[in-house]
ZAZADO-943115 format. One record per atom (N, C-alpha, C, CB): z, y, x. Coordinates in pm, whole numbers, plus 50000, padded with zeros to 5 digits. Glycine has a CB too. Layout:
ZYX...
// end
This chain:
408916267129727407686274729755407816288729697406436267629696407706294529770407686316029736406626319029735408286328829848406106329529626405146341429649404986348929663404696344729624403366356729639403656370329605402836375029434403016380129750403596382529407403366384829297402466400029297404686383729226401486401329267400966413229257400786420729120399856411929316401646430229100401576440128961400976451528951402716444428917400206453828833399146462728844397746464028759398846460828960397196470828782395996472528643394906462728711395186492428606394156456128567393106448928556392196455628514393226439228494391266460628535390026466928461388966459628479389646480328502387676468128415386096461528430385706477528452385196450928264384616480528517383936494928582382526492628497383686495628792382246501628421380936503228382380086513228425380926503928267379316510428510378516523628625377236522928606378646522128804376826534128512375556540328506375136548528577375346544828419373266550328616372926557128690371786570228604372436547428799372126581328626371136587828568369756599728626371946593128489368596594628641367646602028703367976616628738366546601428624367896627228663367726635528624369086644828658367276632428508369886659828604370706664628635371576666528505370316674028709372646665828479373406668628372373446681128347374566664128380373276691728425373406704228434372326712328362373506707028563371026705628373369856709828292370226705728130368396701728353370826699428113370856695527927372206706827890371436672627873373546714527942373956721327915373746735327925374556717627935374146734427789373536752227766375326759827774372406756127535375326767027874376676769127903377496775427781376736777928024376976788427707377426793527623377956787827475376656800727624377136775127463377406763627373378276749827410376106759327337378846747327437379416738227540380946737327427379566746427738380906744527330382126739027242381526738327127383486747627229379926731827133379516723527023378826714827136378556730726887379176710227227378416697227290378026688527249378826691227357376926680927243376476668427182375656662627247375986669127068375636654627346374596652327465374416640127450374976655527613373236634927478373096616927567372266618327654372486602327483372176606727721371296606527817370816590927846371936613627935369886589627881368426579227903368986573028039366556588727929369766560628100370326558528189369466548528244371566556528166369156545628406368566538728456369176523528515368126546928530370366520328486370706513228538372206510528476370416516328659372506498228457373776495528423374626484728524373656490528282375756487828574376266472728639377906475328616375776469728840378006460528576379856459628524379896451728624380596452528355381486456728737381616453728786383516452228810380656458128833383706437928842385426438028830386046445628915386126425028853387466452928855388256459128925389666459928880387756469928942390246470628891391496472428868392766468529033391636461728725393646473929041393986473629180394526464629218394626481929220395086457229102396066442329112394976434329125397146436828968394036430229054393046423229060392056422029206392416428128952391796435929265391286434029369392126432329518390476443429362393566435129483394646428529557394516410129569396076433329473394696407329486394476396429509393116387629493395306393029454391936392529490391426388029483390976387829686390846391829358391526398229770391796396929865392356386729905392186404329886393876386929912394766375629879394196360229942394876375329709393296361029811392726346229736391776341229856391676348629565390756353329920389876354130009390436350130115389326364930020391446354930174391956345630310392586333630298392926352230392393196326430150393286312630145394936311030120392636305230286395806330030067396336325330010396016323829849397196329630051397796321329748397266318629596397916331429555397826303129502397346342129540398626354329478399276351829330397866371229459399856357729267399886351529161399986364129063400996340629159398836369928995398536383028949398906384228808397126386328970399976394728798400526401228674400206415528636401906400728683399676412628515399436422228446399016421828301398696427528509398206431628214398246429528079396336432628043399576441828000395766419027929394416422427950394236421427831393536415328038393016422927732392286414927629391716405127634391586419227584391576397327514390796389427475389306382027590390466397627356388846395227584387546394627666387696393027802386746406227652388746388927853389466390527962388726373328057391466392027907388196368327979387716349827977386996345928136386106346027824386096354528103385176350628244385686358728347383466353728237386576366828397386796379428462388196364028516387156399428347388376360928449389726347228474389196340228563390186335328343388346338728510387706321228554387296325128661386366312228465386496337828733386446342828854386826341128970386676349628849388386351328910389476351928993390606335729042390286363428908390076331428904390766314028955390166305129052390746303128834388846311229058388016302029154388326313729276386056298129101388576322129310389086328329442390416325429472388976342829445391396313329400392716310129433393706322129343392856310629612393536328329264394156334629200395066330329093393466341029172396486328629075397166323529008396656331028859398556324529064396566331828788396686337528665397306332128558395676339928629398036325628554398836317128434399696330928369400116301728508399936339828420400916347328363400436360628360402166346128428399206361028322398606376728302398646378228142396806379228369399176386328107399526385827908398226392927867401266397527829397936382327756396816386327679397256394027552395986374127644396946405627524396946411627396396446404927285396336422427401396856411627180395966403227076395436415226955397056388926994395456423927023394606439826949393656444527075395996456626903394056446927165393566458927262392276451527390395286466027361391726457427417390736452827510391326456827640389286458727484390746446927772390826449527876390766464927938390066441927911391456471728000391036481628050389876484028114391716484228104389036496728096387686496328108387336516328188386956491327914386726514828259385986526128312384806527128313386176528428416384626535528258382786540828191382196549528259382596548728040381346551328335380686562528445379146563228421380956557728617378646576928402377336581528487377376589028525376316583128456376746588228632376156594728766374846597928750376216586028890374946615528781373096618228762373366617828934372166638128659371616626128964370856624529066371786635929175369136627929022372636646129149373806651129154375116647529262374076649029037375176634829210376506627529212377636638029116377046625329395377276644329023378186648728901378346633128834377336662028780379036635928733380136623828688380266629428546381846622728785380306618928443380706619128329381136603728314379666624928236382506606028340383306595128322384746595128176383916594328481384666581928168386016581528064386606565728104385496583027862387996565328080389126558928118389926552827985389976569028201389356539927983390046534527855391676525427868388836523627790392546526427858394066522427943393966504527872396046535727867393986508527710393456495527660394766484027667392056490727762394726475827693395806464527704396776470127779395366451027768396246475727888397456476628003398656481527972397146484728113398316490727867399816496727804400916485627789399616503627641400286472327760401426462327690402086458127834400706446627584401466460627959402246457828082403996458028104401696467728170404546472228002405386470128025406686458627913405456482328060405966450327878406186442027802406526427527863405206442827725405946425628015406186418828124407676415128191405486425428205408166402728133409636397928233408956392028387410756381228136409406396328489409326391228609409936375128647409956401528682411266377828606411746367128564411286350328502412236373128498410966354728468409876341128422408996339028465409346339628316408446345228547406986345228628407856336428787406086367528662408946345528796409346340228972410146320928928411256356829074410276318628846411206311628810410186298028800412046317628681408896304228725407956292428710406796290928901406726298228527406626300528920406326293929059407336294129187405106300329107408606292729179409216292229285410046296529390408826291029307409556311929323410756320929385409666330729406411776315329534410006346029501408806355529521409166360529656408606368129403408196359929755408826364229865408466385429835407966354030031407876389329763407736403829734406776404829618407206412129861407276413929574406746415929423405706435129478408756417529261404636428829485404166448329499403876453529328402076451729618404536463929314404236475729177402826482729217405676490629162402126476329178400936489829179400796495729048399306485129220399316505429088399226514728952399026509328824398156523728958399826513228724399636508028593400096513428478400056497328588400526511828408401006512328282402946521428351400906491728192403316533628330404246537828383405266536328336404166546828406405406526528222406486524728167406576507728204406466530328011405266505528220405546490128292405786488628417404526481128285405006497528526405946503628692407566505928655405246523528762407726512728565409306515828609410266501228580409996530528498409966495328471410216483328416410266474828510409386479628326409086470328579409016461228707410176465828800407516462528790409776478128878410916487029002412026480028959411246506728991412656485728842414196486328753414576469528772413986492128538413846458928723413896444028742414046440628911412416437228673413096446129002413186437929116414686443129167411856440129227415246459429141416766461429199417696452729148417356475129173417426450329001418536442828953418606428929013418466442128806417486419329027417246406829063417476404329202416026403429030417546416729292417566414929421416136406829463418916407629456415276411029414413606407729474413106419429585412306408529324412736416929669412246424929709410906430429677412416422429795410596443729676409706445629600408686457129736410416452229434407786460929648406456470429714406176477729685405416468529727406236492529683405956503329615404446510129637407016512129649403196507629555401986511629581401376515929405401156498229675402426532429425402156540029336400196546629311403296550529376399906547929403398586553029423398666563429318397366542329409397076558029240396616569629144397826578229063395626562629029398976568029017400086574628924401036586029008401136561728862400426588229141401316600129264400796611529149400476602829491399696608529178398936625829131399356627928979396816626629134399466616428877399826615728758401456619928711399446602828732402186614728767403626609728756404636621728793403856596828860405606623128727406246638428764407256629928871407196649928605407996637328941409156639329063410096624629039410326656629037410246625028945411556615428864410936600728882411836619428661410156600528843409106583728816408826582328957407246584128705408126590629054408196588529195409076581629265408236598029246410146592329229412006584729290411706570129251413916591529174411676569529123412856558429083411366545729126413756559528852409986548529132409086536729177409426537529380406986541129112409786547929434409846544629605410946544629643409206553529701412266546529571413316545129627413646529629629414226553529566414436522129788414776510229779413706501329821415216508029659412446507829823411366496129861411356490429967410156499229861410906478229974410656470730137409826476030212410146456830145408886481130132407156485830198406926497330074405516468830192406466506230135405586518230050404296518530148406486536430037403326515930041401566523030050401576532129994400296516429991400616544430082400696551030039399126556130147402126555330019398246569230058396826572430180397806589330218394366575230072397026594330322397876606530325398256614730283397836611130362396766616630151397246629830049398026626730002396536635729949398536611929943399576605229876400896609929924399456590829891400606607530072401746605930127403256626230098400956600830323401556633330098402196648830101402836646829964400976663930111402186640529843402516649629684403426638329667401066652729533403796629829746405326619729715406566628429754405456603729826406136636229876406736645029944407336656129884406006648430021406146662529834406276675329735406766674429581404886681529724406516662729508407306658329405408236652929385406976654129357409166645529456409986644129476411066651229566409706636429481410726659529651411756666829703412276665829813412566666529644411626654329831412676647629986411666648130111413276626829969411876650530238411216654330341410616639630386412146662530445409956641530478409706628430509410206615930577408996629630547411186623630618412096616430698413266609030607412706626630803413426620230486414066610030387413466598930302414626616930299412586603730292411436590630172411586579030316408786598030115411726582530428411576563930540413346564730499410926564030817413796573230521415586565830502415626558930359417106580130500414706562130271414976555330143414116537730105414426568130029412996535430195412156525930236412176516930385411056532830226412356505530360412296499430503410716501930620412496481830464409666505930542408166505430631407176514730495407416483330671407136521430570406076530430493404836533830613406936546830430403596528030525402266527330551401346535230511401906518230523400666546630611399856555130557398596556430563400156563430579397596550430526396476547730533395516561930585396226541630401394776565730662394626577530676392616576430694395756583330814391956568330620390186566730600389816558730763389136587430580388906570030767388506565730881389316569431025387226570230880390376576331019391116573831114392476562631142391366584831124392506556131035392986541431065394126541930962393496537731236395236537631032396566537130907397116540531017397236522530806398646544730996399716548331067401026538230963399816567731073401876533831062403046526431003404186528931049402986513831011405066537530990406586541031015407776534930976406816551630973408696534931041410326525631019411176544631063410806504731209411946544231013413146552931039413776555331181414166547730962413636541131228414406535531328413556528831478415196524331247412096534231437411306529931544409906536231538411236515031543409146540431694408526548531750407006547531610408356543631934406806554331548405626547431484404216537031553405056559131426403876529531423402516522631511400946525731461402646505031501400496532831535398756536431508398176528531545398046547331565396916523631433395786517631437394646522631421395806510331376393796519731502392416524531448391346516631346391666526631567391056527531272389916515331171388586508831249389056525031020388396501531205387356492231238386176506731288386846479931077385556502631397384606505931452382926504631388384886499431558382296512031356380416510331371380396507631230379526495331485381426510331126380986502430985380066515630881382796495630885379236507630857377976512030769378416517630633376956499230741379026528730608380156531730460378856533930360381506550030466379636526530228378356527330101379376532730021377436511130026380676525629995381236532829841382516526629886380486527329655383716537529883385006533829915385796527729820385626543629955385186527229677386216521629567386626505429622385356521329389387936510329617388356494929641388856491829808386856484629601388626502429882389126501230045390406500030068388806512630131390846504329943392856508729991393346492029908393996531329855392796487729843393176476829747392756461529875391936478329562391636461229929391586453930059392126454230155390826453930103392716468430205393676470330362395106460730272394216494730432395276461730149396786459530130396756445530096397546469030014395506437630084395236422430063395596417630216393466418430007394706425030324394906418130461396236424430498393646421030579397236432230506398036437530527399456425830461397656451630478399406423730357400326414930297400136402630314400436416330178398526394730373398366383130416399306378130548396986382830439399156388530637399746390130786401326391830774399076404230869401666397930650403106396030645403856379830582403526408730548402686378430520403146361630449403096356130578401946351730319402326354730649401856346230797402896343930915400636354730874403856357730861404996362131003404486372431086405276349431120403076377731077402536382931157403356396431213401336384031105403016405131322403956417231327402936427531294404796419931475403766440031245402876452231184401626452131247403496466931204401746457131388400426458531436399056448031396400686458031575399516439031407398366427131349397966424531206398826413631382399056430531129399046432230985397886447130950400886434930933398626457431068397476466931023395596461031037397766481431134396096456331180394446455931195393776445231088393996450731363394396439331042393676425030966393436433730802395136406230954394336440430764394046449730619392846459930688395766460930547392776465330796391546472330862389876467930824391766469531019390096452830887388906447530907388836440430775388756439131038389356437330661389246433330536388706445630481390506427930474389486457630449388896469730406387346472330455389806480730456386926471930578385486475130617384496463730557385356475730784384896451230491383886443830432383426453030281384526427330407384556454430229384626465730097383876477130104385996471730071384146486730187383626499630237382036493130237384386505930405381566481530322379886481830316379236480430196379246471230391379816480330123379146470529953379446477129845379866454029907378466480229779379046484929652379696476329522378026491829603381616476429526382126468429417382996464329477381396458829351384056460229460385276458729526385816446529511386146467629490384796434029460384496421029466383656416829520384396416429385382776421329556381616414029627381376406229733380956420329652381946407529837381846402429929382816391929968381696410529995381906382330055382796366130083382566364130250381876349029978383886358530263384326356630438384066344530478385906358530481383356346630615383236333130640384406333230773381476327930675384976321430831386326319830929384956324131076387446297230926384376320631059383866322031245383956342931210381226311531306382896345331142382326362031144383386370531115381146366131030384626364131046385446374831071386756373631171385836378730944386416360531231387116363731342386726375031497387286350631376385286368031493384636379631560384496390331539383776379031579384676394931434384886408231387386066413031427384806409531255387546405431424388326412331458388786417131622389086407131393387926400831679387486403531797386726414031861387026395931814385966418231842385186429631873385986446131817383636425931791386536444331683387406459131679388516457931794388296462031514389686443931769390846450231845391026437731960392376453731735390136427532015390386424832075390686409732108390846432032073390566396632204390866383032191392106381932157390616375432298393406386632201394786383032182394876387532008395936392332304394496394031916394436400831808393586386531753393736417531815392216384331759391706375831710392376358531723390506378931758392816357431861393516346931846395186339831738393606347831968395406356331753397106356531677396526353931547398246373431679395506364331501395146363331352394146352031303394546376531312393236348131343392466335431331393326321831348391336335731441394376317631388395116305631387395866308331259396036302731520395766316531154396476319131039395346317630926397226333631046394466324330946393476323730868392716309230766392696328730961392466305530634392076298630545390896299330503392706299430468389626304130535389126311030510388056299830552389436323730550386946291830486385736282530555384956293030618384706273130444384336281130736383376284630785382026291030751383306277430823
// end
C-alpha cells in the first residue's frame, strides 16, 4: 500500500474584527513611540496551515493522506479533527518547548490589517526523516514539499532525490521569501510544480531560468491563475486550460490554492488524466472560496457530483464520480 505524504506548515489563524479605523488612533508624527490597543468585536480560531488544509482535502474525498510536519503541545484537538477527516497523523512531531504555529489578525472596518506570524514549532520541521514515515506506511506514491520551515523544505527536496521518491514542489508563500538558490534546489527534478501566476513570474525571475527551462527541469507544472482557471504544462505537449468553476459566490480566498491541490492530487491517486485532475481541484477550491476558513465545509457524493456536472459536464462527472468516497 503507497501514499501520499503531505509536507508543510500546520497553523491555527486567530481573526479579529475591529469596528472602527486604525488610522484614527495613529498620530503619524509619533509612530516611533507607538503604543496602541484596540476593543475587538469578534474573535474566531480557525484551523490552517497548507499541509493541514491539503489534506484535510485529501481526507474529504475518502482518501488517508498522511500529514508531516512539526506542532506543539496544544496541537490535541486540532489532531483529533483532522483524524476524524481520515488524516493520518501518527507522524506529525510534537515539540516539547514551542507552540503550534499561529497567525494573529485584526481587521478594522478598512480591511487594514494588523497582523503577526508566530513560526513556533515549525522550525523543528526540519528535524523530520522521510524515511521512516514511507517505511511505516508502505511506501509513497509522492511526497508534496509545501511551505514551511526552509531548512525543513530543503531537507525534505534533498531526501526525496536521494531516495528516488518522487516528490512535489509547492513552494508558495516561501517564492516571495526565498532567494534564487533555495528556489533551484526546492523545483529542480520535481514530478509536479504548483505554482499561482505571480508565483509562477518570481520563480522565473529568481532563479534565472526562462520558462521553458523551469518545464525542462519539472515533469508538469501547474499554474493556477484565480478566477480564470489553472493552466497545466509538460515541455513536450500542447498545454491544457481549464476553466474555474462557474456562478461561485467568493467570500474569502484563504485556503483556495490548498483545495485545488487536495482535488488535483486526489485525481492523480485515482489514475485520472490532467484535464479531470484540473477540474476536480477546480470544483473542490470553489467549496473553500464560498466560506469563510479553509476547513469548513463538508461534501456530500450526490451535490458534488452535480456540481461537477453542471461546471464541466456528464462525461467529466461520470469519469470523476465513479472515483469519488465521499457519503451521500
Amino acid at each position: 500500500m503507497s501514499s501520499l505524504l503531505i509536507a508543510g506548515s500546520i497553523a491555527t489563524d486567530h481573526l479579529m474584527s475591529f469596528a472602527g479605523k486604525f488610522s484614527d488612533s495613529l498620530v503619524v508624527d509619533q509612530l516611533d513611540k507607538l503604543s496602541v490597543s484596540f476593543l475587538v468585536d469578534d474573535l474566531e480560531v480557525r484551523r490552517g496551515g497548507c499541509a493541514a488544509n491539503i489534506c484535510f482535502g485529501l481526507g474529504s474525498l475518502g482518501l488517508r493522506p498522511v500529514l508531516v510536519g512539526a506542532v506543539g503541545e496544544d496541537f490535541v484537538d486540532y489532531r483529533a479533527w483532522l483524524q476524524r477527516h481520515n488524516v493520518d497523523c501518527d507522524s506529525v512531531h510534537v515539540s516539547e518547548t514551542k507552540h503550534t504555529a499561529r497567525f494573529v489578525c485584526t481587521t478594522d472596518s478598512t480591511m487594514a490589517q494588523f497582523a503577526s506570524f508566530y513560526p513556533g514549532a515549525m522550525s523543528e520541521a526540519r528535524d523530520i526523516e522521510l524515511e521512516p514515515i514511507v517505511q511505516r506506511v508502505g511506501g509513497a506514491d509522492y511526497v508534496l514539499i509545501g511551505p514551511d520551515d526552509p531548512d525543513g523544505m530543503l531537507r525534505h527536496t534533498q531526501e526525496c532525490r536521494q531516495r528516488g521518491y518522487r516528490f512535489i514542489s509547492d513552494p508558495s508563500q516561501q517564492v516571495a521569501f526565498g532567494d534564487g538558490e533555495l528556489i533551484r534546489q526546492l523545483v529542480d527534478g520535481a514530478h509536479l510544480l504548483f505554482s499561482n501566476a505571480y508565483e509562477a513570474a518570481l520563480i522565473e525571475q529568481k532563479t534565472g531560468w526562462s520558462h521553458d527551462e523551469v518545464l525542462a527541469r519539472v515533469g508538469t507544472w501547474v499554474i493556477t491563475q484565480g478566477a480564470d482557471g489553472v493552466r497545466v504544462e509538460t515541455a513536450d505537449a500542447e498545454p491544457i486550460v481549464v476553466g474555474a468553476v462557474p456562478d461561485v459566490a467568493a467570500v474569502e480566498p484563504t485556503g483556495v490554492g490548498d483545495a485545488f491541490r487536495a482535488g488535483y492530487l486526489a485525481a492523480l491517486t485515482w489514475g485520472l488524466g490532467t484535464e479531470r485532475a484540473a477540474q476536480l481541484g477546480c470544483v473542490l477550491a470553489a467549496y473553500v472560496v464560498e466560506r469563510v476558513g479553509t476547513q469548513e465545509y463538508t461534501l456530500s457524493r450526490d451535490a458534488f457530483v452535480a456540481r461537477i456536472e453542471a461546471a464541466y459536464g456528464p462525461d467529466a462527472a461520470a469519469e470523476i464520480g465513479k472515483c469519488l468516497q465521499v457519503g451521500r
